[in-house]
Structure formats: structure tokens, C-alpha cells
C-alpha positions in Angstrom: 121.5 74.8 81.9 125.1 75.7 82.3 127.4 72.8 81.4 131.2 71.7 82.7 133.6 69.6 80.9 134.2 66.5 82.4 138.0 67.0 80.8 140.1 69.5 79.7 142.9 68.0 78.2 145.7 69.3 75.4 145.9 68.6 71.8 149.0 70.3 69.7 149.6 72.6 73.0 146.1 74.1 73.3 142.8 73.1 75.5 140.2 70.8 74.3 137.2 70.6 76.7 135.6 67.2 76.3 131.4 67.1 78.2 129.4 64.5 79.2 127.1 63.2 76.4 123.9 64.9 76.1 121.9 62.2 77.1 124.4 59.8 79.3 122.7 56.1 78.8 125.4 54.2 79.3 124.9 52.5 75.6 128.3 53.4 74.2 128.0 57.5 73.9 131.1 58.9 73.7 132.4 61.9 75.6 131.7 65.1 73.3 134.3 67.7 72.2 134.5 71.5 72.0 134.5 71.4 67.8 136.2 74.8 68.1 138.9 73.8 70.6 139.3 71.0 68.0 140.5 73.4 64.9 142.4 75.6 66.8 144.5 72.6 67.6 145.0 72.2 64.0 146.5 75.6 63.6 144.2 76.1 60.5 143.7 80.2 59.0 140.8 81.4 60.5 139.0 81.2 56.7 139.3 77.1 56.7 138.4 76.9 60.2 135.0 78.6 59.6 134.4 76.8 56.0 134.7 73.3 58.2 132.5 74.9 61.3 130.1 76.1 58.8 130.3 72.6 56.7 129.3 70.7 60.2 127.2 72.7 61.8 124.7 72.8 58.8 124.6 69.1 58.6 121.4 68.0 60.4 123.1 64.6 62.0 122.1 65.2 65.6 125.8 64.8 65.9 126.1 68.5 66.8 124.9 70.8 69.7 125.3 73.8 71.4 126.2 73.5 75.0 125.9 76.3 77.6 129.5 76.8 79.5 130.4 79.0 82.4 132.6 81.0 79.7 129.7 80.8 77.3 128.0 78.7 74.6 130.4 76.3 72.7 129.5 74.3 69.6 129.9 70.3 70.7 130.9 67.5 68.2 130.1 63.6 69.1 133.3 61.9 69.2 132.8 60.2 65.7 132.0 63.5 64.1 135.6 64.9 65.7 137.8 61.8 64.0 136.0 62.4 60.6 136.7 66.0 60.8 140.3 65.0 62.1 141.0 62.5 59.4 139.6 64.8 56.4 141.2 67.6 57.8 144.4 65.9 57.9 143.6 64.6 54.6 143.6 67.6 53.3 146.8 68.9 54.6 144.5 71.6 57.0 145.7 69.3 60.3 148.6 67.6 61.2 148.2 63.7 61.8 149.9 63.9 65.4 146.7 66.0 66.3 144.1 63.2 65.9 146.7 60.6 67.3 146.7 63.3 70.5 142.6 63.9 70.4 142.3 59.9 71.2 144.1 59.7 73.6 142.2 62.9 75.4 139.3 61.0 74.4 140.4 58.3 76.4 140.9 60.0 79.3 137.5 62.3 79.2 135.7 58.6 78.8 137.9 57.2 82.1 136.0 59.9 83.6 132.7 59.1 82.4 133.0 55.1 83.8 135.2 56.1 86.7 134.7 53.6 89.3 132.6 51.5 86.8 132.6 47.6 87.2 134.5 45.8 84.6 131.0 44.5 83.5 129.3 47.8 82.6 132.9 49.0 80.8 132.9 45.9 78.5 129.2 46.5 77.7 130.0 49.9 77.0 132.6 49.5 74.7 130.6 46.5 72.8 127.5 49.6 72.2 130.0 52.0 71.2 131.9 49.5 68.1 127.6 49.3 67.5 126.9 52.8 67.3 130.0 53.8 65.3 129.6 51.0 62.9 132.3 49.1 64.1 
């Protein structure tokens, strides 16, 4: 099944596609991210970009997918995978901090577009499932 984003937005000056999750319950999913639109924001050589690709794709979390696009497959990342990348990476000195600070707010906007015209009700219940799942 071919797959849209639900939000392109721009992180460091370059396009991060954000889709729906996999399974939208309601119960606090986060939007998912393209993880490769995610390290070319960070501007990393080619050579540390695939050692992190290869480092989270080989972990069997069920925090990563492939997703079929109209401009092909693209590897997805659940939103708490992407900050932990983010935050090692700029850890690391492989990504500026500015970059995570701009992926939220992205984030933000791909999940406005998830609860778009959600009652206040379902958005607080949302939110409460999310601060569960993440550990919050």
C-alpha cells in the first residue's frame, strides 16, 4: 500500500516527511518520521549517516518500518526513536542541537494534523497515552 506524509515540514533547510502511525489508535502514537530525511538534516558524511541507519535499523524494537511512498520506500522511525537518535547524535557532535529543537516543533505540527478537528477531550487523552508510552 502506497503511503503519503501527513507533513512535510523543514528541519536545518531540508524536508522531513512525517506519516501517520502505522496503526492510528488514538492511544498516544506519535506521527512517524522519514529516519533518512532526519540525517540529512544533520549534515552528517555519508559514512556516519549509514553507521547510525545501520545501528537502528538492526535493532528489532518495532520502532522501525518500511513505508511504501509515491517516490519509493522510505525507512520510518517512531517519534521517540528520532529524539534518541537526535540527542545522541547531537551528543556526539554528528548533529547540531538547533536540529532537534526544529524536528519538535515539525513534530508538532505533523501531530496537529493527526487530531485536526479533535475535541479537546480526545487531545488531552491523547497526550496522557503518549507521556505513558514514552515513559513519561
Amino acid at each position: 500500500m502506497i503511503v503519503r506524509p501527513i507533513h512535510t515540514g523543514t528541519v536545518a533547510g531540508q524536508p522531513v516527511r512525517f506519516f501517520a502511525p502505522s496503526e492510528p489508535d488514538g492511544k498516544g502514537e506519535f506521527p512517524w518520521v522519514s529516519f533518512f530525511d532526519l540525517l540529512v538534516a544533520c549534515s552528517m558524511p555519508v559514512n556516519v549517516r549509514e553507521a547510525y541507519f545501520d545501528a537502528v535499523w538492526n535493532v528489532p524494537s518495532g520502532e522501525v518500518r518500511r513505508v511504501a511512498t509515491p517516490t519509493g520506500p522510505v525507512v520510518a522511525v517512531s517519534h521517540f526513536v528520532a529524539q534518541g537518535v537526535l540527542g545522541a547524535a547531537a551528543h556526539a557532535g554528528h548533529c547540531g542541537a538547533l536540529v532537534e529543537r526544529e524536528y519538535v516543533e515539525e513534530a508538532g505540527a505533523a501531530l496537529g494534523v493527526l487530531m485536526a478537528g479533535a475535541p479537546v477531550e480526545r487531545i488531552l487523552a491523547f497526550l496522557g497515552e503518549a507521556a505513558r508510552r514514552g515513559g513519561a
